[in-house]
N, C-alpha and C positions, 0 to 999 in steps of 0.2 A: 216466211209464210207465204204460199201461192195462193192468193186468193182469185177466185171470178176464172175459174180454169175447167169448171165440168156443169153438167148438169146438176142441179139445185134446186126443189119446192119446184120445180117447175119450169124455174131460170134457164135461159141460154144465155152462154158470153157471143159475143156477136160474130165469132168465125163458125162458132157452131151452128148459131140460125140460121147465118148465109148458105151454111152447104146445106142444113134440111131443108132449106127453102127451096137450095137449084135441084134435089131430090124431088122435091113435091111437084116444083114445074117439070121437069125430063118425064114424070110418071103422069103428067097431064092430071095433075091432084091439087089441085094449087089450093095449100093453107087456110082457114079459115081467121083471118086478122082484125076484124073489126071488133071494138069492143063492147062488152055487155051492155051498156048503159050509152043509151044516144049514140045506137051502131050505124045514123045517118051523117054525122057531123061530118062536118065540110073542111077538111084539110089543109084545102090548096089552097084558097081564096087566101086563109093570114100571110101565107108566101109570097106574094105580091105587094108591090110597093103602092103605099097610099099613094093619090093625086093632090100631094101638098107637099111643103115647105119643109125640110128635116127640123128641129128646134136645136138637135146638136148630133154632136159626132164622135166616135169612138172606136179602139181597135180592142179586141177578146184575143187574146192568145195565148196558145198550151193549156189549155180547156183538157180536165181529168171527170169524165160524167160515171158517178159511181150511182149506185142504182141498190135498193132493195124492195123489195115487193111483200104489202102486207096486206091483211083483211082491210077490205074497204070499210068496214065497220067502226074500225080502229079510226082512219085518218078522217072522217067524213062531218065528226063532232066538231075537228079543230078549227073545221072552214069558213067561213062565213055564209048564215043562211039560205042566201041566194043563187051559191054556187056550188052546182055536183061536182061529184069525185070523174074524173074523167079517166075509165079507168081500161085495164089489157085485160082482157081472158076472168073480166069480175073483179081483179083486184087492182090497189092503189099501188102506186110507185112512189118511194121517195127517194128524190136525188140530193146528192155531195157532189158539188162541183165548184172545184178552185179554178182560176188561172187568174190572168193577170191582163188589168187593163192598162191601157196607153191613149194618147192622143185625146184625150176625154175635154170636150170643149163645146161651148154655145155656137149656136149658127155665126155670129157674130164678132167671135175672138179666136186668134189663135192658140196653139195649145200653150198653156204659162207649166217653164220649169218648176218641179217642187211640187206642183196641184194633178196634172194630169196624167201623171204615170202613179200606178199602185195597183198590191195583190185586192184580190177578193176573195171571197168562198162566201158560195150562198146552200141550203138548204130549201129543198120544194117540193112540192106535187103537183099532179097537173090537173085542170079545170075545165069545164065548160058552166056557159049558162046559157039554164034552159033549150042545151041540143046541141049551142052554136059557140063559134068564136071561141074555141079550143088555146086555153092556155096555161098558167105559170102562175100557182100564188106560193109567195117566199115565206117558209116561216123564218130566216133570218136570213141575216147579208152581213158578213163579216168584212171590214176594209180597213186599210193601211193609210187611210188620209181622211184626217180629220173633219176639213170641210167640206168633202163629198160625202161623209156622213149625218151632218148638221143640214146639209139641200135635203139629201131623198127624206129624209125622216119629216121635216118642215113641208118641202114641197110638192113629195110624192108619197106620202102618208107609207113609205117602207120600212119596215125594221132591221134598218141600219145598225150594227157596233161596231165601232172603232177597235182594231184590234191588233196587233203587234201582230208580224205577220214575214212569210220570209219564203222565194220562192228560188231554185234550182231547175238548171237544166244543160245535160253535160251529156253528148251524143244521145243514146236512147234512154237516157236517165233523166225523169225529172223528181221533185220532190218537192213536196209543198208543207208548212210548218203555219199555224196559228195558233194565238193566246188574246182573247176575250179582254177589253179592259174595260169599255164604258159604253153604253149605260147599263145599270144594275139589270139582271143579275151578267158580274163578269165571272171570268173563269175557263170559260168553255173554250176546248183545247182541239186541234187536229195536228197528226202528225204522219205522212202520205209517202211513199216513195215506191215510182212503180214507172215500169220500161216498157216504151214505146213501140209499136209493133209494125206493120203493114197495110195501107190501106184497103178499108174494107169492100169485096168484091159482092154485089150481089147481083139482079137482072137490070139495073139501073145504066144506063149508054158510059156514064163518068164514076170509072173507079173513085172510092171513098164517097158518093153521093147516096145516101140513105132512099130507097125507092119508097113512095106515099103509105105501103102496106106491110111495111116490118115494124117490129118495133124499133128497130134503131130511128128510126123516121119518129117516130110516135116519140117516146123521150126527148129528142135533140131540136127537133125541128119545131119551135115554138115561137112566135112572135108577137102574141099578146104577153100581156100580166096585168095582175088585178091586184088593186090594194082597198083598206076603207079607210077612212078618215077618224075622226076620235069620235063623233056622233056618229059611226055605224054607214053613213055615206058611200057607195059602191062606186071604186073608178075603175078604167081601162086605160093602159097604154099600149104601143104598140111599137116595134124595131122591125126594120130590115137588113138584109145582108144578103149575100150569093147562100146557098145550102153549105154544111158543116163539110170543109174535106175529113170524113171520119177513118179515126185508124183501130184496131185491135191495139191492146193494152193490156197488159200483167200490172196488175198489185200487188206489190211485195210486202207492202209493210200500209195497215190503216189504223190508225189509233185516234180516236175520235169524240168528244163529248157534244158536239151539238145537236144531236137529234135529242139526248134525253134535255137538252137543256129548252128543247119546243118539246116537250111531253108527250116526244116518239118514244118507244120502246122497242125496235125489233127482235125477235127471239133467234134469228137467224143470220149469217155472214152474208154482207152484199152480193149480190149475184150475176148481175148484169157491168161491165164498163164498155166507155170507151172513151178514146182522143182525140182533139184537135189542133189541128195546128192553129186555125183563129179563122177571123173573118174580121173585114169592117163593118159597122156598123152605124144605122142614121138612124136618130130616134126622133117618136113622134111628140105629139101633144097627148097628155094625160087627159080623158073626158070620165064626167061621168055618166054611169051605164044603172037601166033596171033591167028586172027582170024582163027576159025576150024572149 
């Protein structure tokens, strides 16, 4: 099955939007991309590197960013109070994105064999509060190491599962395989295989770099996250890294139960992907945030 190959509810896959977009600029038309809700938020500013200390360090690699687009009405219940739907064109996005970490280590230690390599796959949408500070709240985080999911869930109030987990990548094939095991409810299953494409060309100076006004920019290029604590307590963290070298991606094959298992439902096949080869990454200190 080809999925994320045409037009969709709306959807572009990202070689498509590139060319209507160099369409829209050559016709001196240029797109209208801001979205409904808080069409002032401030993009650039999370892309930049705080003036402090990383707390640790980390490498994302073979990042598969699958993407579907539903009524904001639907996802805006599941959120927490404080923080809107940060949404494209009026509606929410939710992404599926596996790949695989490495290097995963405190300021302080180097990386230890056994702990700091393992797959992920997280499921999200994206946020702002109150206009600003445009980010990432996870409804889950699937991972292949145990005590990296005993920290985020303890000390980053994340909903971590530990999950059996198993990751490929053989020329322009990768494929990515998860099974849910703890904490309750387990079960929740992915099974992914899809070929890697060309990096994406848009008006941006450096092939594969998402320009501020597309949505590939808008999905990928995130560097807060929000979580709360068990009394309802609102945090922020925050990552840096270079921008996503992003590529065009075919998905061949998606079989999936983790959105119904955060009580998404979508009525319709993902519509938007794309790829990365990775990025390193420094992360910051988690604070907490009110409304602003």
């Amino acid at each position: 099955m080809q999925l994320i190959s045409d037009l969709k509810s709306g959807c572009y896959d990202a070689g498509t939007r590139i060319q209507l977009h160099a369409e829209a600029v050559a016709r001196n038309q240029r797109t209208s991309v801001l979205t409904e809700v808080a069409p002032s938020i401030d993009r650039i500013s999370p892309t930049r590197r705080p003036d402090e200390k990383a707390i640790g360090y980390q490498k994302w690699s073979n990042l598969l960013f699958v993407h579907w687009r539903l009524p904001a009405q639907q996802i805006q219940p599941l959120l927490p109070p404080e923080l809107s739907l940060d949404t494209w064109d009026g509606d929410a996005w939710v992404g599926l994105v596996p790949f695989y970490m490495s290097g995963v280590r405190p300021w302080w230690s180097p990386p230890v064999p056994g702990i700091s390599n393992f797959c992920e796959t997280n499921v999200r949408t994206y946020v702002h509060l109150g206009g600003k500070a445009p980010g990432v709240w996870f409804f889950s985080l699937e991972a292949a190491q145990s005590l990296a999911v005993r920290i985020a869930r303890r000390f980053w109030n994340l909903p971590y599962f530990r999950a059996e987990m198993s990751y490929s990548h053989q020329g322009n094939k990768v494929s990515y395989r998860s099974r849910r095991l703890w904490p309750e409810p387990s079960g929740a299953t992915t099974n992914i295989t899809a070929e890697i494409g060309e990096l994406i060309r848009d008006d941006s100076e450096q092939p594969g770099s998402a320009a501020p006004e597309t949505l590939e920019f808008f999905l990928a290029e995130r560097y807060y996250l929000y979580s709360v604590d068990s009394s309802g307590k609102l945090y922020r963290g925050q990552v840096h890294h270079r921008p996503y070298p992003l590529r065009a991606v075919q998905v061949n094959k998606l079989e999936e139960t983790l959105l119904s298992a955060a009580d998404i439902k979508p009525t319709a096949e993902p519509c938007h992907a794309l790829y990365s080869d990775g990025v390193d990454v420094e992360i910051f200190r988690l604070r907490t945030v009110s409304s602003e």
